[in-house]
N, C-alpha and C positions, 0 to 999 in steps of 0.2 A: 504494500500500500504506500503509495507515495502520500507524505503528509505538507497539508497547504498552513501556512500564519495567517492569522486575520488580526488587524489593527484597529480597535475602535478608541473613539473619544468617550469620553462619558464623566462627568462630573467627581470629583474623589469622593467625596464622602459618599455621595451614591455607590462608589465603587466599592468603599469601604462596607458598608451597613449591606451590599446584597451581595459580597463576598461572606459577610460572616453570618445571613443567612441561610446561605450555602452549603456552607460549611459547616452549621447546629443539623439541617437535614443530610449530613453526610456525604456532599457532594464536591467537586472541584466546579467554578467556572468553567473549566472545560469540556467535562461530562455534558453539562446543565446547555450549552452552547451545542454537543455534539449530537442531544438528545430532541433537542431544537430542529436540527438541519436536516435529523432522519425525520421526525413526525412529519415535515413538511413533504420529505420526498416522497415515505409511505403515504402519506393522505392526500398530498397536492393541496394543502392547503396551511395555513396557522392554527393554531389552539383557536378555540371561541374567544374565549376569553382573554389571548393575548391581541386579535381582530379588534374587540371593541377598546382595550388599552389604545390599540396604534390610530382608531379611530377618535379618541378623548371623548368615550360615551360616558359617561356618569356611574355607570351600574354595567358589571360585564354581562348581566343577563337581559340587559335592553335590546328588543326586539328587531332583528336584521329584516330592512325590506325583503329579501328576498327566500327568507325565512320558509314561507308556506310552498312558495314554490318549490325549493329544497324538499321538503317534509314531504312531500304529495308526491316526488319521486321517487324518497328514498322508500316511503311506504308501498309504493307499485313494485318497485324493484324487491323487496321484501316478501311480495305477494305473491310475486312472480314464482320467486323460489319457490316457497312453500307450495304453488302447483303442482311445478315441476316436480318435486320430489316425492311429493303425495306426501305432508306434512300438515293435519288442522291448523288452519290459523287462529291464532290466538282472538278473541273475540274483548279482552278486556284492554283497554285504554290503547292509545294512538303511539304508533313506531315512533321514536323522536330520535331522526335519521343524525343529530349532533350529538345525541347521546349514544349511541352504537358507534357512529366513528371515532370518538373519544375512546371509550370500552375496546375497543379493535386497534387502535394507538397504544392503549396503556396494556394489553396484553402481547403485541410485538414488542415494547421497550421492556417487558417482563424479559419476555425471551431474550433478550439481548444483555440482560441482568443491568437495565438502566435507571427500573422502576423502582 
């Protein structure tokens, strides 16, 4: 594996206080960055909630316009499956297609022993 450096600016004492958060969840900056650049490439996307951070929403659980649209695919694709496979579909509350790709994230970062 060739290994690449990345330079960022970032304020100290920020650097400071979420280095030693880090580092109480038993992590390096590095891990935490490298655990970062897989989710994105497994998923093709960011954490939710680091989306609504870079976006400066107020609340990381405020509603993404395109939220339903998401949701009403990942649910058909969902549905699909379970045809296919000849699997009952679950009949109690609604697929919440960010919360399965989170769940699908944090159990590949398991596998990878990052989680």
């Amino acid at each position: 594996m060739s290994a690449a450096q990345m330079n960022i600016r970032l304020d100290s004492a920020l650097k400071a206080s979420g280095n030693a958060v880090i580092a109480e969840l038993g992590y390096t900056p590095s891990q935490v960055v490298r655990a970062l650049w897989e989710f994105a490439t497994v998923q093709g996307t960011l954490p939710p909630a680091l989306t609504h951070l870079l976006r400066g929403d107020q609340a990381a659980g405020a509603a993404d316009s395109g939220t339903p649209d998401r949701m009403s695919e990942g649910a058909a694709i969902v549905s699909s499956f379970y045809q296919k496979v000849g699997i009952e579909e679950p009949v109690e509350g609604a697929v919440d297609y960010d919360e399965l790709r989170e769940l699908a994230a944090a159990e590949q970062l398991e596998k990878w022993g990052l989680a």
